[in-house]
C-alpha atoms as an extended CHARMM CRD file, in Angstrom:
* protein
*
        73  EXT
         1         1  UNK       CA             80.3950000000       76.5450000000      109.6300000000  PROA      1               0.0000000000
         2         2  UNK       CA             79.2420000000       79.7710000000      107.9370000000  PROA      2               0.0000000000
         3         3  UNK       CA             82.7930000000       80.5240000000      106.3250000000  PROA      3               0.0000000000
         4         4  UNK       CA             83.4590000000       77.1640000000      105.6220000000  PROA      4               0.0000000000
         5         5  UNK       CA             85.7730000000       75.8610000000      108.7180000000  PROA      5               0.0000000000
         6         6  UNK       CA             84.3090000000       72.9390000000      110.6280000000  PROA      6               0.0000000000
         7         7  UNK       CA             86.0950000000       71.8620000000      114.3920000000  PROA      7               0.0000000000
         8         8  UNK       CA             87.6530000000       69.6720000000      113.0860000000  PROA      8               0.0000000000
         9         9  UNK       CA             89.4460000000       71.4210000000      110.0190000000  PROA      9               0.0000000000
        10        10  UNK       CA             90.1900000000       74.5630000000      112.3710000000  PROA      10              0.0000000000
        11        11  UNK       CA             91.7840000000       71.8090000000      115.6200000000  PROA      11              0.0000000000
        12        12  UNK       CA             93.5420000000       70.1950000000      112.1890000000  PROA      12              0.0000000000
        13        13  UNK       CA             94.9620000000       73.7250000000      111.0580000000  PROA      13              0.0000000000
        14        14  UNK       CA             96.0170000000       74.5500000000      114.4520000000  PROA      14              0.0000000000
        15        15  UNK       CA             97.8150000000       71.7250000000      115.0510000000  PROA      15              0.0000000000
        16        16  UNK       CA             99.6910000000       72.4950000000      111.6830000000  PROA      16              0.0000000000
        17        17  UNK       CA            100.4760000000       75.6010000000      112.8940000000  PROA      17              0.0000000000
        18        18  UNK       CA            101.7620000000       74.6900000000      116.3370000000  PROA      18              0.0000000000
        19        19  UNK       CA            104.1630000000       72.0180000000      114.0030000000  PROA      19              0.0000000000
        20        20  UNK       CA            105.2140000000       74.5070000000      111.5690000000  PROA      20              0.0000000000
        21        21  UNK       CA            106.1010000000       76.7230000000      114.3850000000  PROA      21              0.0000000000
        22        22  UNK       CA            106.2170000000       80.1250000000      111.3330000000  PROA      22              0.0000000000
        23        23  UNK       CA            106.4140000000       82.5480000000      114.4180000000  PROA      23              0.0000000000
        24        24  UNK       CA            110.1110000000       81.6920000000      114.9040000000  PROA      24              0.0000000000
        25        25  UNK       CA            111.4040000000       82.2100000000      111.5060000000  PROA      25              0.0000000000
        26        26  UNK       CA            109.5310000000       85.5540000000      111.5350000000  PROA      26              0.0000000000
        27        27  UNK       CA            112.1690000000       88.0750000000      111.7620000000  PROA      27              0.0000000000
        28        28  UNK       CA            110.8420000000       91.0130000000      110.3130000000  PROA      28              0.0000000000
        29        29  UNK       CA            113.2160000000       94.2110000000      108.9510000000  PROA      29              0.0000000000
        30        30  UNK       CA            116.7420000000       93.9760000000      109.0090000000  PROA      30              0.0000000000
        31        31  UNK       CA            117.9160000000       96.7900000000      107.0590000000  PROA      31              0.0000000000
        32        32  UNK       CA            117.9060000000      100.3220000000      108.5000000000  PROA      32              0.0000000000
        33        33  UNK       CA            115.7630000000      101.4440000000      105.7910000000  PROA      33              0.0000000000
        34        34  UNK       CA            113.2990000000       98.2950000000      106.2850000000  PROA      34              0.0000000000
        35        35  UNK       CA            113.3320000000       99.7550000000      110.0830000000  PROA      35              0.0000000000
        36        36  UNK       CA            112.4560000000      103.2520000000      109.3060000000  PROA      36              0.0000000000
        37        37  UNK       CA            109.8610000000      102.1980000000      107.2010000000  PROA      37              0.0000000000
        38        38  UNK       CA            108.0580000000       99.5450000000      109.1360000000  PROA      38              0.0000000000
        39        39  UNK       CA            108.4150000000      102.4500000000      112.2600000000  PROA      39              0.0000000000
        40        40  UNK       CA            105.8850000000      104.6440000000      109.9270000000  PROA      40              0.0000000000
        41        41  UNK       CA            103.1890000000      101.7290000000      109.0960000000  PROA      41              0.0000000000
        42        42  UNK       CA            100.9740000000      102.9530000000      111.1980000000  PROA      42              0.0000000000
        43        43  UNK       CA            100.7960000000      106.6810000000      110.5270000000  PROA      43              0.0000000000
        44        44  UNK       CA             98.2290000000      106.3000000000      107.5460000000  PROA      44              0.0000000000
        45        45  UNK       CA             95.3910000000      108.7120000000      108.8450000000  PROA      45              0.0000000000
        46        46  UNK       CA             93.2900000000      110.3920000000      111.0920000000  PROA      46              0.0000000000
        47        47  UNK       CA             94.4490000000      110.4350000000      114.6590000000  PROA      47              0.0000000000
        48        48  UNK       CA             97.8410000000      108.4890000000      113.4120000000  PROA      48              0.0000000000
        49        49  UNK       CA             98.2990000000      110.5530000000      110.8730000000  PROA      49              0.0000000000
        50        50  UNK       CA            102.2120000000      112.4750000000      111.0370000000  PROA      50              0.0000000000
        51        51  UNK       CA            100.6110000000      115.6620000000      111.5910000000  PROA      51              0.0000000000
        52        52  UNK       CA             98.1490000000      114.2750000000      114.6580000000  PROA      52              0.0000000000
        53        53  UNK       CA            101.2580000000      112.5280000000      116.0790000000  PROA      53              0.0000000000
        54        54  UNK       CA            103.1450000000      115.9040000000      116.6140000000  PROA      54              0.0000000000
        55        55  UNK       CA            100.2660000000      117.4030000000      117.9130000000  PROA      55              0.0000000000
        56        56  UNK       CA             99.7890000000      114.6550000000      120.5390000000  PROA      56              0.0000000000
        57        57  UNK       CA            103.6370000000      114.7850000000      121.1780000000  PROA      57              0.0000000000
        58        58  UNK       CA            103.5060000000      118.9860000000      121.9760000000  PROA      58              0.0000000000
        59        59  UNK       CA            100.1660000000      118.1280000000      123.6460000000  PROA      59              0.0000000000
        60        60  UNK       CA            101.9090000000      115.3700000000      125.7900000000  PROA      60              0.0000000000
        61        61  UNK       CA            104.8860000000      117.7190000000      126.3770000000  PROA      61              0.0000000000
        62        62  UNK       CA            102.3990000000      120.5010000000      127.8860000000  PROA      62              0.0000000000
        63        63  UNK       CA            100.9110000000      117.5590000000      130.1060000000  PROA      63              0.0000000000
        64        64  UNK       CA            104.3430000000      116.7870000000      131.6430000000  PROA      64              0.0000000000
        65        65  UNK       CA            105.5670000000      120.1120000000      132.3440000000  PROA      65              0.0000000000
        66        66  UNK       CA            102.1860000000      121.2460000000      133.9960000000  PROA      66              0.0000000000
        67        67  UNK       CA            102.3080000000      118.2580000000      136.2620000000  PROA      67              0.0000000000
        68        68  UNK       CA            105.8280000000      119.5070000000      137.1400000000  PROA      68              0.0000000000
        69        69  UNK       CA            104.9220000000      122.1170000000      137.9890000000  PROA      69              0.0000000000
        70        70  UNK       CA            102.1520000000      121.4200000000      140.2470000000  PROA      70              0.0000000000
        71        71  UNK       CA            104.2710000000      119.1700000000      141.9840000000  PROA      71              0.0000000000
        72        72  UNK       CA            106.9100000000      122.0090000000      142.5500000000  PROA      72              0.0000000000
        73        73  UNK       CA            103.8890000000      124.0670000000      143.6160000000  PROA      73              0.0000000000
C-alpha cells in the first residue's frame, strides 16, 4: 500500500475499467496530418532521433545487399 492502492481499491478500479470498456472508443488520429504526426512521436532523441533513424535505415540497406550477395556467392 506504499502509493496508496489497497487490493481491494485496485480489483474495484479494474473492474471499472473492464465496464467502461475506454479501449474501444480509443481511435486515435484521423486526419492525415494527426497521422504524420503521431508517425514521428517517437523520434525525440538519441538512437530514435531522425538523424539515427537514417543511419540505421543505410546501415540496414548495407545488411541486405551483403547477405545478397553472399547468397549469390
Amino acid at each position: 500500500m506504499a502509493n496508496g492502492w489497497t487490493t481491494e481499491r485496485k480489483a474495484k478500479q479494474a473492474e471499472a475499467i473492464r465496464r467502461w470498456k475506454p479501449w474501444e472508443r480509443s481511435t486515435g488520429p484521423t486526419t492525415e496530418e494527426g497521422k504524420a504526426g503521431a508517425s514521428q512521436n517517437a523520434l525525440k532523441h538519441g538512437l530514435r532521433s531522425a538523424e539515427w533513424l537514417e543511419y540505421r535505415r543505410r546501415f540496414n540497406g548495407l545488411l541486405r545487399e551483403c547477405r545478397e550477395r553472399l547468397k549469390r556467392a
